[in-house]
C-alpha positions in Angstrom: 0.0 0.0 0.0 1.5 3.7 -0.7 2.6 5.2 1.9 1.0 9.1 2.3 2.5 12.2 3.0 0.6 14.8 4.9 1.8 17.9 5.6 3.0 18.8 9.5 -0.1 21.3 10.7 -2.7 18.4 9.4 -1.2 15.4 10.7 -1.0 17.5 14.0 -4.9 18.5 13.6 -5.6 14.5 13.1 -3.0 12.7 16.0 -6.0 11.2 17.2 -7.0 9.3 14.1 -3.7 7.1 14.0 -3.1 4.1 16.1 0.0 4.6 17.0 2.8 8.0 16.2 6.6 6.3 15.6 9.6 8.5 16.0 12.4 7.3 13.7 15.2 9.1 15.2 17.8 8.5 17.9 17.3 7.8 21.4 18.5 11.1 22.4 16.4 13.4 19.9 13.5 11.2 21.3 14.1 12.4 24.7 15.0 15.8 24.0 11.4 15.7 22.6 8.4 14.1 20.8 4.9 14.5 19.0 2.5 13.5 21.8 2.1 10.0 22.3 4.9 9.1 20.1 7.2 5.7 20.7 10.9 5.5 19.8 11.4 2.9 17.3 14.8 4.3 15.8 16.1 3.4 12.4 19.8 4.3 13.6 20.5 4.6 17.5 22.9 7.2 18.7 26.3 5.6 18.2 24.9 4.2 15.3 24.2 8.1 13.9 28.1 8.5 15.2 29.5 5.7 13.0 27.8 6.5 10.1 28.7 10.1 10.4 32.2 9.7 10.8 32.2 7.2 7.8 30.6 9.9 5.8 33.4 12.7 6.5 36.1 10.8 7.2 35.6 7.7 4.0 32.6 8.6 1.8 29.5 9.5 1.4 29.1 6.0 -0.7 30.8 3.8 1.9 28.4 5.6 4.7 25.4 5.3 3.0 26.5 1.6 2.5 26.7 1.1 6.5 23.6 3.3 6.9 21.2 1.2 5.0 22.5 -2.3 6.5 22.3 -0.4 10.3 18.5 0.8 9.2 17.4 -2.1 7.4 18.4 -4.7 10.5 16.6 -2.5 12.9 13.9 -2.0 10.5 13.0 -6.3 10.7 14.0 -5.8 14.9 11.3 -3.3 15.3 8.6 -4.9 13.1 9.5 -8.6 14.8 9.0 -6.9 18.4 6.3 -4.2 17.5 4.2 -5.0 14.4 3.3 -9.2 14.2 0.5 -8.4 16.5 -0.9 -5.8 14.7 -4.1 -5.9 12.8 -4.5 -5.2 8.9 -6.1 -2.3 9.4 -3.5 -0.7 12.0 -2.6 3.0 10.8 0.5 4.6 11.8 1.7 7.8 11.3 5.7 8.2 10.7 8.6 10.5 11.6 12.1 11.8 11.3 14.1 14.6 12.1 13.1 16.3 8.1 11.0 13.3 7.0 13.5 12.0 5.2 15.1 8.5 4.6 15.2 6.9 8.2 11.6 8.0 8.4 11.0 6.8 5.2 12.6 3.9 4.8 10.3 2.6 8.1 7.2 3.7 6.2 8.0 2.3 3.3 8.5 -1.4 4.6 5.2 -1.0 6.4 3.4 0.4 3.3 4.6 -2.9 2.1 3.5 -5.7 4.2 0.0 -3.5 4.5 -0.8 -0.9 6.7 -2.0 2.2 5.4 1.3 4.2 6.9 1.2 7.9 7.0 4.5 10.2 6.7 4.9 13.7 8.5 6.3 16.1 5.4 9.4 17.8 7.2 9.4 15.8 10.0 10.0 16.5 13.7 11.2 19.7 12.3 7.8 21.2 10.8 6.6 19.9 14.4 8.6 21.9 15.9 7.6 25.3 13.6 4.2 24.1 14.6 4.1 24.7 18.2 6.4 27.4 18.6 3.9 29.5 15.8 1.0 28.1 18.0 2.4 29.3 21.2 2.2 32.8 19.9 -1.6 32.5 18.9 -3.0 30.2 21.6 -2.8 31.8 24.4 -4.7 35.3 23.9 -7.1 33.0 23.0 -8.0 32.1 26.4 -9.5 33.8 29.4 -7.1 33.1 32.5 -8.1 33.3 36.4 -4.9 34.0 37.8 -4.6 32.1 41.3 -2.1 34.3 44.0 -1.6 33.1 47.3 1.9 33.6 49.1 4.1 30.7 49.3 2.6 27.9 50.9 -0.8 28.7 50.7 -2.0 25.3 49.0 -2.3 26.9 45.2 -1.4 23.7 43.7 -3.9 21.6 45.5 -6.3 24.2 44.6 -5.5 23.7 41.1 -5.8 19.9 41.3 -9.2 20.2 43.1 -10.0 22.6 40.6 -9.3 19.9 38.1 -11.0 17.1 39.6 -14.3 19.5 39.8 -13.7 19.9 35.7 -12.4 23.1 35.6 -9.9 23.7 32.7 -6.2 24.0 34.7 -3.3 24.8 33.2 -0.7 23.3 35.6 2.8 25.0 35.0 4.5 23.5 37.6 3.4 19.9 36.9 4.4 20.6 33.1 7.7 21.8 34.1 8.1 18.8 37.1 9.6 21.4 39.7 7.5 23.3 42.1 8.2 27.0 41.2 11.2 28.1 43.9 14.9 27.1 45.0 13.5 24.5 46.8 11.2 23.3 44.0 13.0 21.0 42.7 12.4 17.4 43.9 15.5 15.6 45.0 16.3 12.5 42.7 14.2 14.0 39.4 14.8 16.5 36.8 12.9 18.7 34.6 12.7 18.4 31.2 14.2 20.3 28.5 12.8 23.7 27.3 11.4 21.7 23.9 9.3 19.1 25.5 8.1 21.8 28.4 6.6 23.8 25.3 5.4 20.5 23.4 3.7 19.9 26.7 1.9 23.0 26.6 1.1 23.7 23.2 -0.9 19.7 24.3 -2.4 21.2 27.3 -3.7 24.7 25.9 -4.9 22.9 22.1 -7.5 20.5 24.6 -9.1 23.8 25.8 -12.5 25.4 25.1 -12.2 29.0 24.7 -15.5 29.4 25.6 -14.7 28.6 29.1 -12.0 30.3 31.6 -8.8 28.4 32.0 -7.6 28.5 36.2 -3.8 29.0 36.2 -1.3 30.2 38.7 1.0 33.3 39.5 3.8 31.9 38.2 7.3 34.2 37.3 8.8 34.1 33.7 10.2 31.1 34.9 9.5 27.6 36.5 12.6 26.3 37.5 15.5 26.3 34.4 12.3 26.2 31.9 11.1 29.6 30.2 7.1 30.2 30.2 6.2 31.7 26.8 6.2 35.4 26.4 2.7 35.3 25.3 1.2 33.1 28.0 3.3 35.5 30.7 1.3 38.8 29.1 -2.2 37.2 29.3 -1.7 36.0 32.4 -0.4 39.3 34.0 -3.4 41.5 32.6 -5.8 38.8 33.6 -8.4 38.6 36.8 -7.0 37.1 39.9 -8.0 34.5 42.5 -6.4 35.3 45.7 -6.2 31.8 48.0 -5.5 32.7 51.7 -4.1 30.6 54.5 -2.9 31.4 58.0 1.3 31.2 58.5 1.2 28.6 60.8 -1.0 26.4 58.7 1.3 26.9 55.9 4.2 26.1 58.1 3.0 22.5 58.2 1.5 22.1 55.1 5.3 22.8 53.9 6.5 20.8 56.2 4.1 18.0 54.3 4.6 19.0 51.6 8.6 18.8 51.3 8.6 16.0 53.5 12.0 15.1 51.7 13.9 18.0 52.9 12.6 17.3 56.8 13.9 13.6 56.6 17.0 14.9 54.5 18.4 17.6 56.1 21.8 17.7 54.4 20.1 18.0 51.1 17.9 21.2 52.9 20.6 22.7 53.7 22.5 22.3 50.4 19.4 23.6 48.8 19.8 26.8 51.1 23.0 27.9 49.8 21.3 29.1 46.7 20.1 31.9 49.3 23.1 33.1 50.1 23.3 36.1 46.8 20.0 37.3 48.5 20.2 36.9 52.1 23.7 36.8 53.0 26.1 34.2 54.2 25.5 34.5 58.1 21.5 34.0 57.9 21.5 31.3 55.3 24.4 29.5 57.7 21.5 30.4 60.6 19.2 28.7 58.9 21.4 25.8 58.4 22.4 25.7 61.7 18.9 25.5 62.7 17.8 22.8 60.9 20.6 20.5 61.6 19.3 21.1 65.4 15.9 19.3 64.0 14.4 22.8 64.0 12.9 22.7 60.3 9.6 24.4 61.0 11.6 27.2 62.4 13.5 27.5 59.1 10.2 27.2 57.5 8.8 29.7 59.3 11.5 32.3 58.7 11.9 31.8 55.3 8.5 32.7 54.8 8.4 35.4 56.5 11.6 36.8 55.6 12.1 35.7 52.4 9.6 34.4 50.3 6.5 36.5 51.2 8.4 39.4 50.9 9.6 39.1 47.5 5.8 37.5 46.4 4.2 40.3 47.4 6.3 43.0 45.5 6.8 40.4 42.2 2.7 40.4 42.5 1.9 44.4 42.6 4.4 45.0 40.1 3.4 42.4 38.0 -0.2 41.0 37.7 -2.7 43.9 37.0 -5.3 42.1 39.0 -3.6 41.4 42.5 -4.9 44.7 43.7 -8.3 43.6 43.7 -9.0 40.2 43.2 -12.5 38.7 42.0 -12.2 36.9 45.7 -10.4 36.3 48.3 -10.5 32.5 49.5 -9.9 31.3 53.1 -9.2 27.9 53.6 -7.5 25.8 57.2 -5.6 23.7 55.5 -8.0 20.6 56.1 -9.5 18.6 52.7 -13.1 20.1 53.4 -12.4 23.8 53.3 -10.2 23.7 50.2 -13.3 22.0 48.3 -15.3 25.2 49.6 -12.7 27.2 48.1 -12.8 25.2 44.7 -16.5 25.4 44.4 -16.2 29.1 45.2 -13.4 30.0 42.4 -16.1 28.0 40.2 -19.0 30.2 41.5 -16.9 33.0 39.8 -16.7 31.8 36.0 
């Protein structure tokens, strides 16, 4: 059966019609990132790309191409004897490469042969890529945002996933980016991902919404973590209503204190996490604070950085910042207990 070509922007308006999305290309442009959904099946492998590249500069282009087609042709068989002898006639993938060239290709065309009706992405991962960096210019002034502020602490997140579990549209920042929005948001042992798939990941989230409906998102800076929010999501965000979610410091003390459980069990890894204050706050408090919570008094540390640090800065990032901090649509009150932050969710619902 031929295989089809179909330009980038409609294969991306019709990812839910194929059964499965296969990325030709390395292990490492894989993980770097991906159409949604996609599976690796590569028709070279990373040190295979290296061999074959050196071949090319270094012998010929001839002798190359040589070791290139019996590299892509044995992973070819691999791939179809571990993926594809289960699959039905009627299975329909869609296919890609870096450009859409030969390694994407020559995997289509061996499945356009035994069958399947195989679809090929013109331009590849590349035209993807265009894609969502033209779409994250135009998607998000297409949205109405409510803006949810709240000092640190204060339980926005779990608002957002209550909010969610109501079904309310959420755009979740933080859980896109994997890191929790301040030095200490990052999660010992994990990593976020890399600037590409943090955009791939929202260009997904915001195409699933209904403009007709307000999108709850929340007071994040420029920045989550090492990963750069788009410029155009940032300015609709900042001139949109806001949310405000309240909660007393002591009940934020321990719902820190839950919440970044690891640090309190893992107190060298606090403090080495503290040293990232030391530009801000000096050398003598952030060795205070250390001090401190090598004594086993972390909710004191808590409680000062709060106070003396985070709140501070919040507030004045928030009035200079976000248009409607000033005078919120509502102010929400909650303890801290599962109850009161479903009142709070039902009454940031009340508001759309």
């Amino acid at each position: 059966m031929p295989v089809v070509s179909i330009p980038a922007a409609e294969a991306l308006a019709r990812l839910g019609e194929f059964d499965t999305i296969v990325d030709a290309r390395s292990e490492s442009e894989y993980a770097e990132d991906r159409l949604p959904g996609a599976v690796n099946w590569p028709s070279l492998n990373d040190a295979e790309r290296r061999l074959v590249g050196t071949e090319y500069k270094q012998v010929s282009p001839f002798v190359a191409q040589k070791r290139g087609a019996a590299l892509v042709a044995r992973n070819i068989a691999a791939h179809i004897e571990r993926e594809v002898l289960d699959k039905p006639k009627d299975w329909k993938p869609l296919v890609y490469c870096w450009r859409g060239g030969k390694r994407s290709g020559s995997l289509a065309l061996v499945l356009g042969q035994i069958g399947f009706r195989v679809h090929l992405v013109e331009g590849g991962y590349r035209e993807y890529r265009r894609a969502v960096i033209a779409e994250l210019e135009t998607l998000p002034p297409a949205f109405d945002y409510r803006v949810v502020c709240g000092t640190t602490g204060s339980g926005k997140s779990r608002l957002l996933q209550r909010l969610a579990a109501l079904g309310a549209q959420v755009l979740d920042l933080e859980q896109l980016a994997e890191h929790r929005g301040s030095v200490l948001g990052l999660v010992p042992g994990t990593r976020q991902p890399g600037q590409k798939q943090f955009e791939s990941r929202l260009w997904q989230a915001l195409r699933g919404f209904d403009p007709a409906r307000p999108v709850f998102v929340e007071s994040e800076s420029r920045k989550v973590g090492d990963l750069r929010v788009p410029e155009r999501l940032i300015e609709r965000m900042r001139a949109s209503p806001c949310v405000q979610l309240d909660l007393s410091l002591d009940a934020r003390v321990r719902f820190l204190m839950d919440d970044y459980h690891f640090f309190v069990s893992d107190t060298p890894a606090f403090c080495e996490r503290l040293q990232a204050l030391r530009v801000l706050r000096g050398n003598e408090v952030v060795k205070g604070w250390q001090a401190a919570a090598q004594a086993g008094r972390h909710a004191e540390v808590v409680r000062e950085l709060l106070v003396s640090h985070y709140d501070p800065i919040y507030l004045q990032s928030m009035k200079r910042n976000f248009a409607g901090f000033a005078a919120p649509r509502a102010v929400l009150a909650w303890d801290g207990s599962a109850a009161s932050l479903e009142a709070a969710a039902r009454g940031a619902l009340d508001l759309t």
